[in-house]
LOVODO-116879 format. One record per residue (C-alpha): residue in one letter; chain; x, y, z. Coordinates in pm, 1 decimal. Each point is the difference from the previous one (the first is absolute). Layout:
<kezas>
A;A;X;Y;Z
...
</kezas>
This chain:
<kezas>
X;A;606.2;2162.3;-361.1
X;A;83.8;-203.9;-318.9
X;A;164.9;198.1;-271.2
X;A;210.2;17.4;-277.5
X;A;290.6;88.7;236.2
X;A;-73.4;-281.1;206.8
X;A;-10.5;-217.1;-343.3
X;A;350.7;153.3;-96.8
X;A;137.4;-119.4;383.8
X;A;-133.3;-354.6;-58.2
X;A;170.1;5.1;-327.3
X;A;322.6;144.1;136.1
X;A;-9.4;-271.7;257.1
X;A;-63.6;-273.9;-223.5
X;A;346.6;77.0;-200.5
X;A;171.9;25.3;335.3
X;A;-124.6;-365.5;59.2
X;A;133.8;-104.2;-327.5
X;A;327.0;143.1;77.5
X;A;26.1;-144.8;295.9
X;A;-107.0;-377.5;-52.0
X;A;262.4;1.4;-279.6
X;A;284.9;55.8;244.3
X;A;226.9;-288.7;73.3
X;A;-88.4;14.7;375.8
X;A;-376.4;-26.1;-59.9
X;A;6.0;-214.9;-253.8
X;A;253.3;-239.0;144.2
X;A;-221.3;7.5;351.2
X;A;-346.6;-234.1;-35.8
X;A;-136.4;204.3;257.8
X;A;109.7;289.1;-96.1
X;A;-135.9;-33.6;-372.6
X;A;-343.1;-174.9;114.0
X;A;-84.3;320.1;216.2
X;A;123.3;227.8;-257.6
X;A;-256.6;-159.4;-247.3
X;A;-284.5;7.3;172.0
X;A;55.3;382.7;85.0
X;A;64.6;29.4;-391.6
X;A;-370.8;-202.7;-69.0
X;A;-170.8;233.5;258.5
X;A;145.8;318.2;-144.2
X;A;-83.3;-92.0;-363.7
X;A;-355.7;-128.8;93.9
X;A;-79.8;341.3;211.5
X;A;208.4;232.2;-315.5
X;A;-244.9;-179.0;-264.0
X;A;-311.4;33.8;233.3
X;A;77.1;385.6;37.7
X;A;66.3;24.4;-342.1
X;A;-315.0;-142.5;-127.3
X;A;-172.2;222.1;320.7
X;A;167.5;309.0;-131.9
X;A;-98.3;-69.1;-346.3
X;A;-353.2;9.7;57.3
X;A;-31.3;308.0;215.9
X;A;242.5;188.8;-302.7
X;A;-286.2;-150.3;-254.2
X;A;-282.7;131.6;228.4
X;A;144.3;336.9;14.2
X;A;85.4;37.6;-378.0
X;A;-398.2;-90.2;-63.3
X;A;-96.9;259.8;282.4
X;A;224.1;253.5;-144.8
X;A;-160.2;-73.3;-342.1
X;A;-344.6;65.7;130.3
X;A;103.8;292.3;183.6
X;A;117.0;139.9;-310.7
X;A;-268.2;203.7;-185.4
X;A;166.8;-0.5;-283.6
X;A;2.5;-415.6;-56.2
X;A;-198.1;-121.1;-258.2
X;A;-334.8;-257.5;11.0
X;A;198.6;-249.1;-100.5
X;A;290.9;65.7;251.2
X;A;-233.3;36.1;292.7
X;A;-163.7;-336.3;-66.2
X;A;299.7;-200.9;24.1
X;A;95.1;180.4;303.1
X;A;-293.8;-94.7;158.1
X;A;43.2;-338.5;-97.5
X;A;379.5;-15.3;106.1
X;A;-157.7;175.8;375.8
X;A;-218.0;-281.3;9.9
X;A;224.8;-291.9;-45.2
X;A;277.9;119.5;201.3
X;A;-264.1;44.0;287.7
X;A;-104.6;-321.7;-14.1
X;A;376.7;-151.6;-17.5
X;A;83.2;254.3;252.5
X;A;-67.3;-205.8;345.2
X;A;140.9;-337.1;-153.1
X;A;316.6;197.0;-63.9
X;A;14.2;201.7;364.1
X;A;-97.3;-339.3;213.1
X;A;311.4;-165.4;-223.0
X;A;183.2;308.8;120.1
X;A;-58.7;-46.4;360.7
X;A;39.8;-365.5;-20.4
X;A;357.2;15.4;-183.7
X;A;53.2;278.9;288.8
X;A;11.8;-292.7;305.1
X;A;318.5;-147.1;59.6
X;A;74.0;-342.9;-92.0
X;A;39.4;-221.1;282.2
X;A;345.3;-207.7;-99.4
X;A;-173.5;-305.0;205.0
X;A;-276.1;-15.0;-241.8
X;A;179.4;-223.5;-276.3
X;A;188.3;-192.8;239.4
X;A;-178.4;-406.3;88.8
X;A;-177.0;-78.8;340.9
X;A;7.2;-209.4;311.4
X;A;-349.6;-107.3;107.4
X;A;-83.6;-76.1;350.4
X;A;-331.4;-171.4;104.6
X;A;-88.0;-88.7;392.5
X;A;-338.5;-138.1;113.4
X;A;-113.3;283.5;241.8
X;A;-330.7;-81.3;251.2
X;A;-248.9;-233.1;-41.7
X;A;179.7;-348.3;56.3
X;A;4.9;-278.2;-326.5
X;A;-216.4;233.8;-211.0
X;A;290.2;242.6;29.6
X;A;237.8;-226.7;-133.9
X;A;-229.9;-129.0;-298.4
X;A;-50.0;366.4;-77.3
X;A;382.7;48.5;11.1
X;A;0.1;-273.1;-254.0
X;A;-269.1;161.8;-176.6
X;A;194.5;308.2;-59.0
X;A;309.5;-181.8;-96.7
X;A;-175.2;-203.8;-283.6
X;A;-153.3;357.9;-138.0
X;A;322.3;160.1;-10.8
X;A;133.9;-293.3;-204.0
X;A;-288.2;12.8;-219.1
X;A;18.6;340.8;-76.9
X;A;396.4;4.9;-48.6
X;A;-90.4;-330.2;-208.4
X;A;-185.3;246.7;-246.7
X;A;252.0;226.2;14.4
X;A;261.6;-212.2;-109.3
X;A;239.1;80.1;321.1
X;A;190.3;-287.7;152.7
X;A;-49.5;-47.5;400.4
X;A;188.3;-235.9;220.0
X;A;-106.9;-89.8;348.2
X;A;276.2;64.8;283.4
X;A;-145.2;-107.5;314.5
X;A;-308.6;-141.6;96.4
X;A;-157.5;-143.7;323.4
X;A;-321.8;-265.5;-64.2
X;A;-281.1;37.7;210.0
X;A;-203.9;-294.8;136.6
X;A;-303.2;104.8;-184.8
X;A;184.8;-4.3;-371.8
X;A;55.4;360.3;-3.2
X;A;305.9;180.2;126.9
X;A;111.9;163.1;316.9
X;A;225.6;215.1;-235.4
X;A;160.7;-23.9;-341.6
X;A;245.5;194.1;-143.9
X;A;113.8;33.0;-383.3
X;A;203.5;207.6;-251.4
X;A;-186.4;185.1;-330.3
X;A;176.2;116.8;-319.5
X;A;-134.7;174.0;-229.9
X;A;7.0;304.8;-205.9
X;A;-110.7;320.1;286.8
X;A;-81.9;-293.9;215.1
X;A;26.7;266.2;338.8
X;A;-241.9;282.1;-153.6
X;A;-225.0;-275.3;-80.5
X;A;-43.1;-168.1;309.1
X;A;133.3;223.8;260.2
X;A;-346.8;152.7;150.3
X;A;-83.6;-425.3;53.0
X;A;131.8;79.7;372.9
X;A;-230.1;19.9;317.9
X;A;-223.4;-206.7;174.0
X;A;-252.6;-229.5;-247.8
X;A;-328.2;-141.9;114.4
X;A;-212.6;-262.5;-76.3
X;A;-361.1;-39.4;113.3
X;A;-133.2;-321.6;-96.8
X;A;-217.2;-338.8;159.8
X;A;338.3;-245.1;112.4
X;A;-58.2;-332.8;-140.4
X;A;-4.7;-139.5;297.1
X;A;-264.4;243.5;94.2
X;A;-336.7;-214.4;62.5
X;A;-223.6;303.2;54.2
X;A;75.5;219.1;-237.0
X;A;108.3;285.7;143.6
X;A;271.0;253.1;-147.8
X;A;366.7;-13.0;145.9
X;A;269.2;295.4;-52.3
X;A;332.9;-82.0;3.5
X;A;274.3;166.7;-128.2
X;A;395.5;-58.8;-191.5
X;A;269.5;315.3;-20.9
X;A;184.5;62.1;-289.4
X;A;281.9;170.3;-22.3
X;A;197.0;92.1;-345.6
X;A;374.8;109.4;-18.2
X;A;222.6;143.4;-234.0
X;A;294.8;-207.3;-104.9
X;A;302.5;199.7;89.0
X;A;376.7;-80.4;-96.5
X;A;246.5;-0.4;240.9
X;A;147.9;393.0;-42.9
X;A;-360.5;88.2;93.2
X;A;88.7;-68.8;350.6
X;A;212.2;-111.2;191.8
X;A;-13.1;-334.0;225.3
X;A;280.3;-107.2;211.6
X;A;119.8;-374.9;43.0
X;A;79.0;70.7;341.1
X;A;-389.7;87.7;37.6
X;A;-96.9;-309.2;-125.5
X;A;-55.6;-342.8;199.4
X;A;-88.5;-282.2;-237.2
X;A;-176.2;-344.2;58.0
X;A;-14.8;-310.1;-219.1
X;A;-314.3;-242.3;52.6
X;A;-160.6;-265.1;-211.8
X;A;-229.7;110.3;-226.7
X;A;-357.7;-112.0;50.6
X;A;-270.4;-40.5;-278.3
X;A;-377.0;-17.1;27.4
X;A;-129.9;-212.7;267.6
X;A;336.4;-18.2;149.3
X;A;222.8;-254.5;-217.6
X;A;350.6;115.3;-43.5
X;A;60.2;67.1;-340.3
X;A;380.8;-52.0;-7.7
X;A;207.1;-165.2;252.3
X;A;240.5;277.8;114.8
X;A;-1.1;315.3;165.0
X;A;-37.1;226.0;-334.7
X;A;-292.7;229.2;176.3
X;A;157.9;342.9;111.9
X;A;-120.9;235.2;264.5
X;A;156.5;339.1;60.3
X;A;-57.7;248.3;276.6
X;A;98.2;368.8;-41.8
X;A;71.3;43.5;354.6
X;A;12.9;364.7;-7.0
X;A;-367.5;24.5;-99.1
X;A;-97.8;-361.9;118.1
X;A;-135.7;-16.3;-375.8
X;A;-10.4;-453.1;-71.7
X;A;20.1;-128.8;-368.8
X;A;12.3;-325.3;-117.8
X;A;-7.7;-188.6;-302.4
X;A;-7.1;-406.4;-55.5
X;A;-162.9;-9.8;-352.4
X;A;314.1;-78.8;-155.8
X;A;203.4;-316.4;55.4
X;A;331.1;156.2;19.1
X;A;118.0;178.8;335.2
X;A;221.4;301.0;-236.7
X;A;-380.7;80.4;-200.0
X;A;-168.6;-33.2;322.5
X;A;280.5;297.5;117.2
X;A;-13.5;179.9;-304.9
X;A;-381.2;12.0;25.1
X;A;-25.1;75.1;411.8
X;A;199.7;307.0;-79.3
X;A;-162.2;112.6;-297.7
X;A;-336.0;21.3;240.4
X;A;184.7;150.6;263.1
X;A;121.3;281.9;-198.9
X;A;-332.1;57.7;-151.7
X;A;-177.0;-32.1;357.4
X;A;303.5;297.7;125.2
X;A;-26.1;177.4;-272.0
X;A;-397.9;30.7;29.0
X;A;14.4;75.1;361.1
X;A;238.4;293.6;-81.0
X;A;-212.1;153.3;-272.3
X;A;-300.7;-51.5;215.7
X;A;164.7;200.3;294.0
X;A;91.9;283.7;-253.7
X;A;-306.3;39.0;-136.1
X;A;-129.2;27.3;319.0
X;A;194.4;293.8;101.7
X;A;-119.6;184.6;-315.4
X;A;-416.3;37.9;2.4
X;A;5.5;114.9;-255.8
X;A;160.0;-262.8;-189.0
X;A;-207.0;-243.0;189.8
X;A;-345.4;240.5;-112.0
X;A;67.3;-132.5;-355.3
X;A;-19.8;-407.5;56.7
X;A;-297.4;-219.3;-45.0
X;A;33.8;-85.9;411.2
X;A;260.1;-52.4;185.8
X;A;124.6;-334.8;-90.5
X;A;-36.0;-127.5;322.1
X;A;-84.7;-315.1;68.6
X;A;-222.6;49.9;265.6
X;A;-226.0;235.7;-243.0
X;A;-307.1;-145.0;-114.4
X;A;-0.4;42.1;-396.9
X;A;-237.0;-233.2;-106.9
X;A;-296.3;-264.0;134.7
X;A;-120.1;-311.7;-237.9
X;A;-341.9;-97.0;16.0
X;A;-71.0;-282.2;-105.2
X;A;-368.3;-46.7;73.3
X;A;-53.2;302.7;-231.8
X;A;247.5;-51.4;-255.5
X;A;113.6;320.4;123.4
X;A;363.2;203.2;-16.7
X;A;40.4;326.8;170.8
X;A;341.6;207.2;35.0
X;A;-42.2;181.8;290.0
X;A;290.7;300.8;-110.8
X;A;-190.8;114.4;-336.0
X;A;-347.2;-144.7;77.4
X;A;-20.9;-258.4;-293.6
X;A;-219.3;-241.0;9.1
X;A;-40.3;-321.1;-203.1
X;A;-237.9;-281.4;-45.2
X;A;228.7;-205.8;-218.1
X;A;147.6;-168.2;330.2
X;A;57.6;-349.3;-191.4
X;A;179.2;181.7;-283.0
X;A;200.2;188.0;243.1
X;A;127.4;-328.8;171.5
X;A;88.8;-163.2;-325.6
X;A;243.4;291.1;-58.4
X;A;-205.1;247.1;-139.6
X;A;146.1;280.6;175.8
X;A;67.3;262.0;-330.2
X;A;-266.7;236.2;147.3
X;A;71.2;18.7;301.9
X;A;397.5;31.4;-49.0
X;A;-34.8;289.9;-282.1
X;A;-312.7;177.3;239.7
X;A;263.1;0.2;285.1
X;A;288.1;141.7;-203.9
X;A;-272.3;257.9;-186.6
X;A;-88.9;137.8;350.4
X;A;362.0;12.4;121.7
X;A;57.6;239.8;-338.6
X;A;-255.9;194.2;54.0
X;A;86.4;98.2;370.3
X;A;374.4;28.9;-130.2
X;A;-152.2;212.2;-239.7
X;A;-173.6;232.8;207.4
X;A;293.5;51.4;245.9
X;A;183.3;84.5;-286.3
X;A;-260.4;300.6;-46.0
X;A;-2.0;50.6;356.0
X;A;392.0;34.3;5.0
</kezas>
């Protein structure tokens, strides 16, 4: 129950929070000092939503109290009744802020992304679908303004890809994009298709966290690592030495590679940073996992093997399969018009957050 006592606490804790980030040892610790912020952000945003929660239920019960009162005048009673009225309508704005300020903050949310897309079934289509995704993505992060930078990428035959893989930054870049990950499917007529008839293929995507090296821990004596020479579309080398790196985790049998960059030390640098993230999402996927009711509150599962959306081409058609939207702006979708879509997945994440909040 929200009251002024629970105000009071979130005030009290505030201060605390101010006291502490101005001690040398938080303050002289990154970390330390970033984590201590964004508790300090939460706390402030969930005191002035209480506040503003609290202050219209005190209003509402002044005006009742007026009316109650026999001995309040015309004139007394009619602004009460007025005061009633707009504090009920500002009333649910104000408690839905309240619950929303009420669900933790995921500290992954802010942090950038690495994108992973792999032609699934249905032969060359797949891959030109896989390429199809890729150049939406970039589209869309285009219009956003965030920078992306392909890290690995494997040409199919057919001028789409077997896989690509690339870095995003950009401001919330993970809470943006991360319910992009599952199993995507096309249904379209193949151009080399004589009769006509619809194909379905399919490309995964997967989306990770970037993760720093304190948020886990990988071992050099886990690691076996392989130079090659990188290969560009259609085979040609694009550099004459072995810059292309390949790393297997040999504890999970997790592979990485990167040969994007001509330099062997940024092909490292960049292997790792996908390994990490790849660890790091396999660990938070196995915890949430042991906690349904953690898992209860995601928009799916994140697996890749989920089905979370079908294109249809022939119908101009977009349907997510997780929150039953469906769009017939397909053409504006693939041209990285994705804004919908992106804020009606993160809407229907809140709201189930939301109501396990109540729940709880």
């Amino acid at each position: 129950m929200i009251d002024h006592s629970y105000l009071e606490q979130l005030q009290s804790k505030l201060g605390e929070l101010e006291t502490r980030m101005s001690q040398p040892e938080v303050s002289a610790d990154p970390r330390k000092m970033q984590d201590c912020m964004r508790d300090y952000s939460h706390q402030k945003k969930l005191a002035g939503c209480a506040k503003n929660y609290l202050d219209l239920l005190d209003a509402k019960a002044e005006a009742e109290a007026i009316l109650a009162d026999a001995a309040s005048d015309d004139e007394l009673r009619e602004m009460a009744e007025m005061e009633i009225a707009e504090t009920g309508e500002k009333l649910p704005a104000a408690e839905r802020e309240m619950m929303v300020s009420l669900i933790p903050p995921d500290p992954t949310d802010s942090r950038n992304v690495i994108m992973e897309i792999r032609a699934g079934t249905g032969g060359d289509e797949a891959g030109i679908f896989c390429g199809d995704l890729y150049r939406m993505y970039t589209r869309y992060f285009d219009t956003k303004g965030w920078k992306h930078r392909v890290l690995d990428v494997s040409p199919s035959e057919s001028g789409g890809y077997k896989e690509v893989s690339f870095t995003v930054e950009g401001e919330e870049a993970y809470k943006t994009l991360k319910h992009e990950g599952g199993t995507h499917r096309v249904q379209r007529v193949p151009q080399t298709e004589t009769q006509g008839r619809v194909h379905t293929s399919a490309a995964t995507v997967a989306v990770l966290a970037e993760v720093e090296a304190v948020d886990i821990e990988v071992r050099t004596e886990d690691l076996r690592i392989d130079t090659y020479r990188a290969q560009g579309a259609g085979g040609q080398h694009v550099n004459t030495t072995d810059s292309a790196i390949r790393i297997t985790h040999i504890p999970t049998g997790v592979v990485v590679q990167c040969q994007d960059e001509r330099s062997q030390h940024k092909n490292k640098a960049a292997a790792m940073k996908v390994l990490r993230a790849r660890l790091y999402d396999d660990q938070q996927r196995k915890k949430s996992e042991a906690q349904a009711s953690e898992r209860k509150s995601m928009v799916g599962s994140g697996d890749r093997s989920e089905k979370i959306r079908t294109y249809n081409y022939p119908q101009n058609r977009l349907t997510d399969h997780r929150i039953g939207l469906t769009l017939y702006k397909l053409d504006r979708v693939m041209q990285g018009d994705l804004d919908e879509i992106l804020v009606s997945l993160y809407e229907h994440d809140v709201e189930i957050r939301i109501k396990a909040q109540m729940e709880g």
